[in-house]
C-alpha positions as a Markdown table, in Angstrom:
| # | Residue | x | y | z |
|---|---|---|---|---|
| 1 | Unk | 0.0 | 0.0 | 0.0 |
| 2 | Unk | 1.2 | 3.6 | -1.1 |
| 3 | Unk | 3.0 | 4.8 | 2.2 |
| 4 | Unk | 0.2 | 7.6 | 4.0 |
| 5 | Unk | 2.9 | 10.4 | 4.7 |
| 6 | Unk | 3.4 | 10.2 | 0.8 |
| 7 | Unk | -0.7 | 10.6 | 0.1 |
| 8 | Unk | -2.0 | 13.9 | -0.8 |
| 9 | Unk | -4.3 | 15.4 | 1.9 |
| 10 | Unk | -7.1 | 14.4 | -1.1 |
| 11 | Unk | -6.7 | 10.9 | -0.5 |
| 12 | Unk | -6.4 | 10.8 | 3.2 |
| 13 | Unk | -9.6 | 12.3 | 3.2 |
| 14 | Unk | -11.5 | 8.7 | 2.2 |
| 15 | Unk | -9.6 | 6.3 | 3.4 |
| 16 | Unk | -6.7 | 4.9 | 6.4 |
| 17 | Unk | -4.0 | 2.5 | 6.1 |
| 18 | Unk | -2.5 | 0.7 | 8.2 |
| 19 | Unk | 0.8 | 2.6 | 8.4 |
| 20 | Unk | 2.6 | 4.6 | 11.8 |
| 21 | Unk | 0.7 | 7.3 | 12.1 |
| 22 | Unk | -2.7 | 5.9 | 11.9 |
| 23 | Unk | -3.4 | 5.9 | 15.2 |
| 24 | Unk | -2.3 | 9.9 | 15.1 |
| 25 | Unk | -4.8 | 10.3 | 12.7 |
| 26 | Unk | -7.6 | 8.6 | 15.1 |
| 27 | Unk | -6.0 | 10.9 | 18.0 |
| 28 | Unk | -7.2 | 14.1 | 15.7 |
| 29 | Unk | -11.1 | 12.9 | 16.0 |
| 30 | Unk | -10.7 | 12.0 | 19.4 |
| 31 | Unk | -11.2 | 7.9 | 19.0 |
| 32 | Unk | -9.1 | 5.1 | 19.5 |
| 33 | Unk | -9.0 | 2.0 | 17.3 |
| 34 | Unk | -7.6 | -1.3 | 17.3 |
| 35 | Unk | -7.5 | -4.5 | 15.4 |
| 36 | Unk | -7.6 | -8.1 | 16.6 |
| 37 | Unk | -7.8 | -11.8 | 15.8 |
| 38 | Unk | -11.8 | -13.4 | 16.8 |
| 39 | Unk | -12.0 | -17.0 | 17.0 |
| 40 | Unk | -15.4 | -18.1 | 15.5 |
| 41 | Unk | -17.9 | -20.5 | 17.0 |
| 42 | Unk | -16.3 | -23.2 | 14.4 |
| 43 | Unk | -12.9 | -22.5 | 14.3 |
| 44 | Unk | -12.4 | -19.3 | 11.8 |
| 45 | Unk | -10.4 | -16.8 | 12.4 |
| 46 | Unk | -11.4 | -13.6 | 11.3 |
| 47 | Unk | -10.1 | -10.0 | 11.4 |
| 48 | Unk | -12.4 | -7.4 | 13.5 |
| 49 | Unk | -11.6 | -3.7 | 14.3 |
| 50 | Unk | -12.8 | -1.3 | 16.8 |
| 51 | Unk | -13.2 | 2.7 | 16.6 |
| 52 | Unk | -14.4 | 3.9 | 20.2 |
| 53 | Unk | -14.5 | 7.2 | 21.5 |
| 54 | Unk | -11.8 | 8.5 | 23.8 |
| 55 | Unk | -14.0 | 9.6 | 26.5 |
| 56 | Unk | -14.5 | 8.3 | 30.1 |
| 57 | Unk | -18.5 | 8.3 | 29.8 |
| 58 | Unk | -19.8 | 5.0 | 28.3 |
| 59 | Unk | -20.8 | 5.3 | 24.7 |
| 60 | Unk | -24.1 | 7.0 | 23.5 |
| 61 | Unk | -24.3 | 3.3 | 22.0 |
| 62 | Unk | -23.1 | 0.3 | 20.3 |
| 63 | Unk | -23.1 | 0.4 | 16.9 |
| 64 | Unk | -22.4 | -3.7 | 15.1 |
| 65 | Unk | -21.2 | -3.0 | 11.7 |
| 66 | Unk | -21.5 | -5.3 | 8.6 |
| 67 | Unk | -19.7 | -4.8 | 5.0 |
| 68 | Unk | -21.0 | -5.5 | 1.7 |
| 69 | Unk | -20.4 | -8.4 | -0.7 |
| 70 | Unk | -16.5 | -8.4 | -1.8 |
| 71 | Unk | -15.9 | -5.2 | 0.7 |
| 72 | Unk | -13.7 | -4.7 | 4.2 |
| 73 | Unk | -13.4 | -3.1 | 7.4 |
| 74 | Unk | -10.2 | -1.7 | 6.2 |
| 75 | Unk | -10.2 | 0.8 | 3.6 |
| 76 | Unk | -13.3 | 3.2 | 2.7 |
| 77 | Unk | -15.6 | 1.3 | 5.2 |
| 78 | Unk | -13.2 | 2.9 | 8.2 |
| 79 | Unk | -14.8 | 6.9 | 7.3 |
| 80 | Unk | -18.2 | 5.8 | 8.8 |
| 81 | Unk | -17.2 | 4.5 | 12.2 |
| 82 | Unk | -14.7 | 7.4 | 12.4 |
| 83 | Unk | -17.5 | 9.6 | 12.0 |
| 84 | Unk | -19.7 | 7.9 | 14.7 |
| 85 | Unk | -17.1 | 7.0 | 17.4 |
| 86 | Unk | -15.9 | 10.6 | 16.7 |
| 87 | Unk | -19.6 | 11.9 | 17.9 |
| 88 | Unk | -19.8 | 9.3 | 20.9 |
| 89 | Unk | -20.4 | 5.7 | 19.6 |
| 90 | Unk | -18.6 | 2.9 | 20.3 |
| 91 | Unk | -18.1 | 0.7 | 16.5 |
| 92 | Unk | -17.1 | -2.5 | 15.8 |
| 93 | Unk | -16.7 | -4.8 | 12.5 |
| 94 | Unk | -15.3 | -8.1 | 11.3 |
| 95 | Unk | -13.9 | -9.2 | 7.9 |
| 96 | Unk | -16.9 | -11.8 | 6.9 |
| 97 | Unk | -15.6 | -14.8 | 6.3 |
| 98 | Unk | -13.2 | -15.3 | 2.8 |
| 99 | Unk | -13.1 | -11.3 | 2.9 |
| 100 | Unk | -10.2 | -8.5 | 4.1 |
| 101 | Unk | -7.7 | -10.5 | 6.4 |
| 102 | Unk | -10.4 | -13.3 | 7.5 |
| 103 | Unk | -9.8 | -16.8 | 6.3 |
| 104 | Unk | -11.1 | -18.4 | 3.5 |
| 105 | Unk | -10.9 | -18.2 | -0.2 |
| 106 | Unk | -11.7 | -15.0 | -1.7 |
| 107 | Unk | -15.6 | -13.9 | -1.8 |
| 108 | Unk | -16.7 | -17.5 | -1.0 |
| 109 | Unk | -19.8 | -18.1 | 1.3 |
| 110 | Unk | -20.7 | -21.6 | 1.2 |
| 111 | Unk | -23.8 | -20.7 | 3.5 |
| 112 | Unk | -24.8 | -17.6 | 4.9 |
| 113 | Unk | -26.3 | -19.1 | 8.4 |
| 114 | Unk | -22.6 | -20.0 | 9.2 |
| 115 | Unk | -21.4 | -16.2 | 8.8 |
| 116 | Unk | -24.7 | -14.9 | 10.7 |
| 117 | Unk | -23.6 | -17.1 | 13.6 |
| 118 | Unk | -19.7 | -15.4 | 13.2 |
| 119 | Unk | -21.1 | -12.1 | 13.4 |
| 120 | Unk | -23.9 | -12.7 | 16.4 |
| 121 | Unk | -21.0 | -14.6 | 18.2 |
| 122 | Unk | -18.7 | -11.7 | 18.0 |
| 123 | Unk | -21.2 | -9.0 | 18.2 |
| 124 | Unk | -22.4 | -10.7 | 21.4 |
| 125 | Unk | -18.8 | -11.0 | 23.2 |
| 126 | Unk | -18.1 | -7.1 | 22.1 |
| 127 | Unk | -21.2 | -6.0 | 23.5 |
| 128 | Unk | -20.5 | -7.8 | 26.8 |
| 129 | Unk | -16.8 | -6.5 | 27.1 |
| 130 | Unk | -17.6 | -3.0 | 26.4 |
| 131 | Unk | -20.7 | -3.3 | 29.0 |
| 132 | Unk | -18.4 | -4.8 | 31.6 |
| 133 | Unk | -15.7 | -1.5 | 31.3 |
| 134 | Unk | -18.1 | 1.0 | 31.7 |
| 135 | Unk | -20.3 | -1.1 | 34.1 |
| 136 | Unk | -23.6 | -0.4 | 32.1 |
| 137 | Unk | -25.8 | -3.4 | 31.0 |
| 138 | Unk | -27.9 | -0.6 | 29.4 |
| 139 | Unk | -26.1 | 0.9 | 26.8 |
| 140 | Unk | -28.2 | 0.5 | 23.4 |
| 141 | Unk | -27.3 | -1.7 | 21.0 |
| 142 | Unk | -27.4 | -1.3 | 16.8 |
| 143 | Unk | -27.0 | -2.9 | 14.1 |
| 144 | Unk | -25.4 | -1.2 | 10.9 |
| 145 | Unk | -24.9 | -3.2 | 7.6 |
| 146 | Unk | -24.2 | -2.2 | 3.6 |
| 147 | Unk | -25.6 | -3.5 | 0.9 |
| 148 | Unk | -24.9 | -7.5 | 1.3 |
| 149 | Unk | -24.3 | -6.1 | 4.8 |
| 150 | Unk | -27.7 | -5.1 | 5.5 |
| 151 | Unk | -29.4 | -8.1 | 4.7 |
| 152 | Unk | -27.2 | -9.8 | 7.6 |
| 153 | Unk | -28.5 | -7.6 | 9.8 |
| 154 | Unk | -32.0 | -8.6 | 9.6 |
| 155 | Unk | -30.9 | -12.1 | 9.5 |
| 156 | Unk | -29.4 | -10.8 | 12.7 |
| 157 | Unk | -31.9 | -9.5 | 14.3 |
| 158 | Unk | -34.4 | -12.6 | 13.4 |
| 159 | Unk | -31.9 | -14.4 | 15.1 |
| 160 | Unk | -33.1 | -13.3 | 18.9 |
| 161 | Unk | -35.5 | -11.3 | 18.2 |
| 162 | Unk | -35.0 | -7.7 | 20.5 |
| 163 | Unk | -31.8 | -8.2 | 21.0 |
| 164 | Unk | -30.7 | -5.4 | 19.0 |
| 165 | Unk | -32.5 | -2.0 | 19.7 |
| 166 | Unk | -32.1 | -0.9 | 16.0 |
| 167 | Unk | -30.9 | -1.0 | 12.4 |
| 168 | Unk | -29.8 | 1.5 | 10.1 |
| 169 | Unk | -29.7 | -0.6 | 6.9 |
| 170 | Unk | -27.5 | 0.9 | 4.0 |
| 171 | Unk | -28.5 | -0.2 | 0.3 |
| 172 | Unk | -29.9 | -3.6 | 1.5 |
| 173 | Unk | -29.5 | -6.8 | -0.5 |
| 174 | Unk | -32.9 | -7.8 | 1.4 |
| 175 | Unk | -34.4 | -9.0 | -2.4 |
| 176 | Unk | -33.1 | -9.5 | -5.7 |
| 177 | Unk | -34.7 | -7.0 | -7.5 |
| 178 | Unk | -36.4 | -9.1 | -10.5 |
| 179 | Unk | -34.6 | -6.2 | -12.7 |
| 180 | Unk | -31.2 | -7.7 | -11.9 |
| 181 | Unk | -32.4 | -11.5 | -11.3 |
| 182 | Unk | -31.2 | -14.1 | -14.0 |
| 183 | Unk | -34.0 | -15.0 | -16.1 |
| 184 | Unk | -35.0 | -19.0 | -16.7 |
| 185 | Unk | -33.1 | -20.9 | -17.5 |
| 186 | Unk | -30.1 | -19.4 | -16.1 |
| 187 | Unk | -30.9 | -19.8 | -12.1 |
| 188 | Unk | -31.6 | -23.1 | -13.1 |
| 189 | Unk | -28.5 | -23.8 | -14.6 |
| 190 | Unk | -26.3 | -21.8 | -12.3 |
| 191 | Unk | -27.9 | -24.0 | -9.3 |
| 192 | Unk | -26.8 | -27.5 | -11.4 |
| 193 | Unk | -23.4 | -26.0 | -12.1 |
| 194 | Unk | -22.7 | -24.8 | -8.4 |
| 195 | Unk | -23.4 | -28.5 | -6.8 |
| 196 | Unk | -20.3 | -29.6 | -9.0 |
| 197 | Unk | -18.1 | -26.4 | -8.9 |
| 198 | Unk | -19.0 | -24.3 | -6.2 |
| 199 | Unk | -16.0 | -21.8 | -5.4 |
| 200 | Unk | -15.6 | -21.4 | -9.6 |
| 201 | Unk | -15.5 | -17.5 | -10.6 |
| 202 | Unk | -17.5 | -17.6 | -13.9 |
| 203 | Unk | -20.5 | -15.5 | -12.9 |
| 204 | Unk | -20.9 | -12.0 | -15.1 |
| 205 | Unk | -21.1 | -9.1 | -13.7 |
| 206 | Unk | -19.5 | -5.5 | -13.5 |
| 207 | Unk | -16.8 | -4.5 | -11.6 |
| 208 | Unk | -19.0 | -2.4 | -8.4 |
| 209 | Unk | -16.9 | 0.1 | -8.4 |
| 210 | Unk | -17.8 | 1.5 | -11.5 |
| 211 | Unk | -21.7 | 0.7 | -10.8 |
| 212 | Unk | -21.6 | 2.2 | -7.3 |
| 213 | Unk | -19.5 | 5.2 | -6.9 |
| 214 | Unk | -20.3 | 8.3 | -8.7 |
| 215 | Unk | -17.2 | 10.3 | -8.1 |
| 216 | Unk | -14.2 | 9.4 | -10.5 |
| 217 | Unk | -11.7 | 10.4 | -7.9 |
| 218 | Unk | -13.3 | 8.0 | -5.6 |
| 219 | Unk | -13.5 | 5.4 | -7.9 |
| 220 | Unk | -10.2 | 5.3 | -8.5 |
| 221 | Unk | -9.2 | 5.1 | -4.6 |
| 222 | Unk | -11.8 | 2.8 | -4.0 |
| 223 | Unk | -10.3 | 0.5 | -6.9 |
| 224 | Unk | -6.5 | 0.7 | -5.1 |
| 225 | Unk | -8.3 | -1.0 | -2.3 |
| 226 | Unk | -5.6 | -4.3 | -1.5 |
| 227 | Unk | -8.1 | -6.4 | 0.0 |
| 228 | Unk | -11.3 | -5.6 | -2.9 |
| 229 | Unk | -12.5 | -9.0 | -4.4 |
| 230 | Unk | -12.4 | -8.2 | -7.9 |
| 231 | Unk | -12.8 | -11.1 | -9.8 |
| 232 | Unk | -15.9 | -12.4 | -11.0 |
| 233 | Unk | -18.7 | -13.9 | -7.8 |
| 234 | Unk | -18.0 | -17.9 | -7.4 |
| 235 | Unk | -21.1 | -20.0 | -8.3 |
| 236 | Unk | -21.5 | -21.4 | -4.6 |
| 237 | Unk | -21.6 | -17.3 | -3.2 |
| 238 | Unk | -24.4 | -16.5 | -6.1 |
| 239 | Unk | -26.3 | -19.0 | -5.3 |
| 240 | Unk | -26.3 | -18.5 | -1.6 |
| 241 | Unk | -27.4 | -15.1 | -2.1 |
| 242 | Unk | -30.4 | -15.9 | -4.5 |
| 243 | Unk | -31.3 | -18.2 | -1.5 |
| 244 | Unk | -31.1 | -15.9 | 1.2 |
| 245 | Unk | -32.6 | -13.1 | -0.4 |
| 246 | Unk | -35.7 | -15.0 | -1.7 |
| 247 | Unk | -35.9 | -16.4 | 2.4 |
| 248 | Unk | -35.8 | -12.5 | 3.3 |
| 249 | Unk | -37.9 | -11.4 | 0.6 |
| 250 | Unk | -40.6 | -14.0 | 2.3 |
| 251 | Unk | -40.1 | -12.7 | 5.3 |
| 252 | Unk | -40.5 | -8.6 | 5.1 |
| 253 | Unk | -43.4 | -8.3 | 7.0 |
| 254 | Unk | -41.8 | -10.3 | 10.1 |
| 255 | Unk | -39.2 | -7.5 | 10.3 |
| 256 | Unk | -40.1 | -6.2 | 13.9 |
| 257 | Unk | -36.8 | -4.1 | 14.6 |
| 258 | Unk | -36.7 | -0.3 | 14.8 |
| 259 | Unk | -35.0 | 0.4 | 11.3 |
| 260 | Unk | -34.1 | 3.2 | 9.4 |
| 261 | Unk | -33.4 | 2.0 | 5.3 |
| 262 | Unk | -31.7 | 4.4 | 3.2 |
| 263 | Unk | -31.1 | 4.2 | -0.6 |
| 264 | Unk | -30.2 | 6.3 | -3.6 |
| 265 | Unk | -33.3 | 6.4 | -6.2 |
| 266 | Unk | -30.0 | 5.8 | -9.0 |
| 267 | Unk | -28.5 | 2.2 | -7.3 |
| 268 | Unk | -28.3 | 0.1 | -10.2 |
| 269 | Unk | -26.9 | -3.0 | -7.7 |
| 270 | Unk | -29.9 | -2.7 | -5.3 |
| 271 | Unk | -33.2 | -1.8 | -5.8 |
| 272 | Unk | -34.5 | 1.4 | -3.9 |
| 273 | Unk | -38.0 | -0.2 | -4.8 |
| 274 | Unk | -37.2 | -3.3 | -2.1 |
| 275 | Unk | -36.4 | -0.6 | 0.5 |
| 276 | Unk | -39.7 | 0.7 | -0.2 |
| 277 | Unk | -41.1 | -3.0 | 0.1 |
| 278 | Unk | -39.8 | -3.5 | 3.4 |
| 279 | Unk | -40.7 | -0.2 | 4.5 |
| 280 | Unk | -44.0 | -0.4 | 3.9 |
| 281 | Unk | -44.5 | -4.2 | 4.8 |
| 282 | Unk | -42.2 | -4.4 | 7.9 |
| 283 | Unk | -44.3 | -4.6 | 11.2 |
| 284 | Unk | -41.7 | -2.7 | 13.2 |
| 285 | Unk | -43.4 | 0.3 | 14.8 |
| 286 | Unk | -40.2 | 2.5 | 14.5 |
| 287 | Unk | -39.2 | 2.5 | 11.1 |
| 288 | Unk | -38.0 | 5.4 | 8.9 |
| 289 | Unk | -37.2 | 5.8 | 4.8 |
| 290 | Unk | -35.1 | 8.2 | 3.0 |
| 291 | Unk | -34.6 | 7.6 | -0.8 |
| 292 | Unk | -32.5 | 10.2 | -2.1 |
| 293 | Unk | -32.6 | 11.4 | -5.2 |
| 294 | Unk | -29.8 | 10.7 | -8.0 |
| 295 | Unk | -27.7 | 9.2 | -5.9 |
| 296 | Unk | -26.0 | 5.9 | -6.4 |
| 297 | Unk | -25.4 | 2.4 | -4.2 |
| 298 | Unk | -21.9 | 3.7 | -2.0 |
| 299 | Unk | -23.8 | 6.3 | -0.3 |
| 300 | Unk | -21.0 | 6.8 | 2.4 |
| 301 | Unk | -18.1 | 7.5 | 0.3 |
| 302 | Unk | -18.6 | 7.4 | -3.6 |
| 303 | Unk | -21.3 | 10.5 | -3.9 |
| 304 | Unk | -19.8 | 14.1 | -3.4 |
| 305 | Unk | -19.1 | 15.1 | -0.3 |
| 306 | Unk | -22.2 | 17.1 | 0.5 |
| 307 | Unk | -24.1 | 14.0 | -0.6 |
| 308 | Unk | -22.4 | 11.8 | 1.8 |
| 309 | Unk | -22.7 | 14.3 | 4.8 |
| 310 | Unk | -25.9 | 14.6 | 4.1 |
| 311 | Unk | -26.3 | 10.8 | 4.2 |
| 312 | Unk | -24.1 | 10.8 | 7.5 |
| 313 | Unk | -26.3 | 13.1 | 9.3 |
| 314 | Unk | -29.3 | 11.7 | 9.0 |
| 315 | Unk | -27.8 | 8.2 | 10.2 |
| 316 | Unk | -26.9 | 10.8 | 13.2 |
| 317 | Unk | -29.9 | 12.4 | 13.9 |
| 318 | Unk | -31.2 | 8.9 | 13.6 |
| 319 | Unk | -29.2 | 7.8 | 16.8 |
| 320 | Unk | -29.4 | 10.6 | 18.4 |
| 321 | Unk | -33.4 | 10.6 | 18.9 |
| 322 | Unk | -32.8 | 7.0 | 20.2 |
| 323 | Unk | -30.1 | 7.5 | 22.6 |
């Protein structure tokens, strides 16, 4: 990775390496931040970080971040929990497994239900540690997920139901939007193909980049990313999606978790029409909707910068009304 003391002030802007002066960089919006090995429930290790405010008050809350399909915690990602530690919350986030530094090969999930059970696992030991330092069982809890992301966290929260006291649900891959899903005979033939070849990259597609950030400054620094999947999805992952989402897409109107879903009305990877779906369908008595217009799927770093602070304070405001 291009050494940070040797980036222009322009770059730094979107994203942190993991060079010397990082943690100087944290210092400057009063957080701290470290990185650690977790031990999954079956035997994965998998790469987490934390971004925590540096105050001696217990957080304003707990916010349990999950990255999109072929994404990390490492590189763009980092700007959000910066942002939220920096204004009192504490943040933490794994690698998904066969993503970043976690192990596995490259963008393959075998099943879904096995990385839910990583993340509740983790999400559960971080929420007791950081309860047990401030001695404060009542600190509110979130979920935050992107894209892929999001649809984890309402596999989350099915998971034990009021657990979590929230969502904020980026771009969710809660449905495959039957704009983007493969028509007959293709699922059909994917599904025979995967049961011999599973982890084979032959699946068409688009680099996400291009079809999610606007800005062609930002596309170019998100595209330096070291740890981006960029090849084409593996059978076994496409598959496990088109079976997760049709198991979510079922289940919409079981959604009982405060929520606020936010989209761009231009995301060409998700459809801002699902987020509508589950808006209106979800049973959750706290639930909120913004769909903004002309803006794309990477609403927290590849629209202008106006765009994303407008995105970020309304994921603020959000919070702050709760805690």
């Amino acid at each position: 990775m291009e050494n940070q003391q040797e980036q222009s002030p322009q770059k730094r802007k979107y994203y942190w390496g993991d060079t010397p002066d990082e943690q100087d960089y944290y210092k400057l919006h009063n957080i701290k931040s470290t990185s650690s090995i977790f031990k999954s429930p079956r035997g994965l290790s998998l790469f987490t970080r934390s971004w925590l405010p540096l105050t001696p008050t217990p957080p304003r809350g707990i916010i349990c971040m999950v990255h999109g399909y072929g994404n990390d915690i490492s590189w763009t990602f980092q700007a959000t929990p910066i942002f939220l530690a920096s204004h009192g919350y504490a943040c933490f986030a794994l690698d998904m497994e066969s993503h970043g530094r976690s192990e596995g090969l490259k963008a393959f999930v075998p099943n879904v239900d096995f990385v839910v059970d990583d993340f509740f696992a983790y999400f559960v030991s971080v929420i007791k540690m950081t309860q047990n330092d401030y001695q404060n069982d009542n600190i509110p809890k979130y979920l935050f997920g992107e894209s892929m992301g999001g649809a984890i966290c309402l596999l989350l929260q099915f998971k034990q139901i009021g657990f979590f006291n929230g969502a904020i649900l980026i771009a969710p891959m809660c449905k495959i939007s039957d704009k983007v899903r493969p028509k007959w005979p293709i699922p059909e033939l994917l599904m025979f193909l995967s049961k011999f070849a599973p982890t084979l990259a032959i699946v068409p597609t688009a680099d996400l980049v291009d079809k999610s950030v606007k800005v062609p400054e930002k596309r170019i620094i998100g595209g330096m990313n070291p740890m981006r999947y960029t090849g084409k999805p593996r059978l076994g992952t496409v598959m496990e999606l088109l079976r997760v989402t049709d198991y979510l897409s079922s289940r919409l109107s079981d959604v009982e978790i405060p929520f606020i879903v936010l989209h761009g009305n231009a995301d060409v990877v998700t459809d801002p029409a699902v987020s509508q779906e589950l808006y209106e369908k979800a049973k959750s008595k706290d639930k909120s909707l913004k769909i903004y217009d002309g803006m794309m799927h990477s609403l927290l770093f590849g629209e202008t910068d106006e765009n994303v602070e407008t995105v970020r304070g309304d994921i603020l405001a959000w919070l702050n009304d709760r805690c």
